[in-house]
Structure formats: C-alpha cells, structure tokens
TORPALO-478400 format. One record per residue (C-alpha): x, y, z; residue in one letter. Coordinates in Angstrom, 3 decimals. Layout:
N
KEKE        xx        yy        zz  aa
KEKE         X         Y         Z   a
...
***
This chain:
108
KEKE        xx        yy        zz  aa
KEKE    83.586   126.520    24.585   x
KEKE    81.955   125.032    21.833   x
KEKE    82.538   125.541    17.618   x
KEKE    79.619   124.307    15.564   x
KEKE    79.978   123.235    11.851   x
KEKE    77.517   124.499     9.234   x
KEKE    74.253   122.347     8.605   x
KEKE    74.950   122.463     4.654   x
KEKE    77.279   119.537     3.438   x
KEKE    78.508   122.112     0.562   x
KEKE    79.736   124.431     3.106   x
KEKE    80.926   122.534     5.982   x
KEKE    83.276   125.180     8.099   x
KEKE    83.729   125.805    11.686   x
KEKE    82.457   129.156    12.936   x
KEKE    83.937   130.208    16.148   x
KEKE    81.847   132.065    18.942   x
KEKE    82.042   135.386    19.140   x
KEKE    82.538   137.048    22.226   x
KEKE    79.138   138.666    22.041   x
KEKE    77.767   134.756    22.054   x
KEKE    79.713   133.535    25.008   x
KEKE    78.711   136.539    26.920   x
KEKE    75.663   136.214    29.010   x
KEKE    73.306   139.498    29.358   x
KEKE    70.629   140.659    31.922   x
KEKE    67.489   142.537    31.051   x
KEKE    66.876   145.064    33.661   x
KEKE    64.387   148.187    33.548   x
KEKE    65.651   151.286    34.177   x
KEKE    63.407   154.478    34.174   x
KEKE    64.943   157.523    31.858   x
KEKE    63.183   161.013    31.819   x
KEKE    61.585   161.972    28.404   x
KEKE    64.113   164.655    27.024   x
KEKE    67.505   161.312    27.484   x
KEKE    64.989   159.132    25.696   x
KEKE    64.469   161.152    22.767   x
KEKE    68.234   162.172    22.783   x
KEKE    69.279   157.966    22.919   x
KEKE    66.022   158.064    20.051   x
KEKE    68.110   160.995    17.896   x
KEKE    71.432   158.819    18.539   x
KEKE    69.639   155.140    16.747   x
KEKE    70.644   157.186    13.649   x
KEKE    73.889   156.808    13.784   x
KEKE    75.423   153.957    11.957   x
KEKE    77.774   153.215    15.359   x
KEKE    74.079   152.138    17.368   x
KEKE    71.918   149.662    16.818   x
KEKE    69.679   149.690    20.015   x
KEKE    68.740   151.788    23.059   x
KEKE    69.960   148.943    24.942   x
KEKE    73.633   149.426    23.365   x
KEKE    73.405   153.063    23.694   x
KEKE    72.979   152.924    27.419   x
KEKE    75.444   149.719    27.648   x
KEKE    78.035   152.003    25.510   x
KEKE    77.496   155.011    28.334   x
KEKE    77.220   152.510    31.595   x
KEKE    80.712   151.201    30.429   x
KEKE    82.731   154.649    29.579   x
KEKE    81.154   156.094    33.110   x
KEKE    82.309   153.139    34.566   x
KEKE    85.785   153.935    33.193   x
KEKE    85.585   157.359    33.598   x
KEKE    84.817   156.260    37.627   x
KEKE    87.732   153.651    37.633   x
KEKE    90.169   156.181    36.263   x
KEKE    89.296   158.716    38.791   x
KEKE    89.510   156.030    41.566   x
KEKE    92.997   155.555    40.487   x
KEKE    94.058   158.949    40.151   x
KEKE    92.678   159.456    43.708   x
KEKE    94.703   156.895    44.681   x
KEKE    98.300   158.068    43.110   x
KEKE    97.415   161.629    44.683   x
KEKE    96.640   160.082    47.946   x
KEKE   100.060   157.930    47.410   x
KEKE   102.069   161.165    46.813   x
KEKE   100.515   163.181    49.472   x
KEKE   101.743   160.515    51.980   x
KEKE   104.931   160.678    51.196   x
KEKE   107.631   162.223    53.608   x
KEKE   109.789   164.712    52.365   x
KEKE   112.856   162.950    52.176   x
KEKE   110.893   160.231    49.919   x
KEKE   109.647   163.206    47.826   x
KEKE   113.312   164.125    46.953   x
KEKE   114.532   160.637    46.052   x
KEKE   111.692   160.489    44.009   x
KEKE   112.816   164.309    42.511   x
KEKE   116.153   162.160    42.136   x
KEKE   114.528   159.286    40.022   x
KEKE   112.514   161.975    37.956   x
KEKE   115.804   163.495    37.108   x
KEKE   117.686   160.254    36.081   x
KEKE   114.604   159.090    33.968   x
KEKE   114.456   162.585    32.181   x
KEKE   118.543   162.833    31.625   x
KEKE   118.089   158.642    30.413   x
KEKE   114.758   160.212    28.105   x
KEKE   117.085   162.334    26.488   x
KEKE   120.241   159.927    25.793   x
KEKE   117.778   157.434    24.164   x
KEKE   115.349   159.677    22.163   x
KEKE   117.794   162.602    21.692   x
KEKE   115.456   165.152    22.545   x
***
C-alpha cells in the first residue's frame, strides 16, 4: 500500500488511497438491447450515477446478492428439510426457550 504526499511544499499532507484506487477493474463488452440502454441512458440523470459502466456494476453486484442470498436460503431449507423428526422437536424446544428468554430480556 502506498500514501503519497502532495507535490506543493505549502500543502504537504498525506492522502490515503481510496479503495476505488487500490481496486483493479476489467473492461469487458457486453451487448445490451436498445430499450436497457436507453433506460441505463434515462438513469445518468440521477445524481447517485455517474456512468453506464457504474450503472451496470451497481446491478451485476445487487443480482449477485440477490443470487447469494437465495443460495443460502436454499441451503437453510434444504438443512431443515433433512432433519428427522425428533431433531425437529428439540429444535421446537430451543425455539421455545429463546422466545420465553426474548421475553424476560425485552419484556415484550
């Protein structure tokens, strides 16, 4: 990691690099059908974009959430599923306990 000082001798400070600067980016092409490009297009209006590029950066990253989150939820349902039914009633049990604990600590 490096921290460069400022060239002027009046206003020698250290800047530190920004996330965005350490971060290395690829250029790829991707091919978008008229009616998303002028909808991105519409979008560059808005004071949160500054680019096509993080527009579609912006929605690659939330899909990729979106994905991750329903990978995981897959996963717990696939978890619960498995379980036999004498592990589904101790965990009945612990749902019980937690909820009776809920209510001594938060009073509700």
């Amino acid at each position: 990691m490096a921290y460069h000082l400022t060239k002027s001798m009046k206003e020698r400070k250290l800047i530190m690099p920004t996330t965005l600067a350490r971060s290395r980016k690829s250029k790829i092409t991707v091919t978008l059908s008229n009616d998303v490009v002028r909808q991105i297009d519409r979008l560059l209006d808005s004071p949160e974009a500054s680019s096509r590029s993080q527009l579609v950066e912006e929605a690659v990253r939330r899909w990729l959430h979106d994905q991750s989150q329903k990978e995981l939820e897959r996963q717990t349902e696939e978890y619960y599923l498995s379980l036999s039914e004498r592990e589904r009633n101790e965990d009945r049990q612990w749902a019980k306990i937690a909820a009776r604990s809920g209510k001594r600590l938060w009073g509700k």
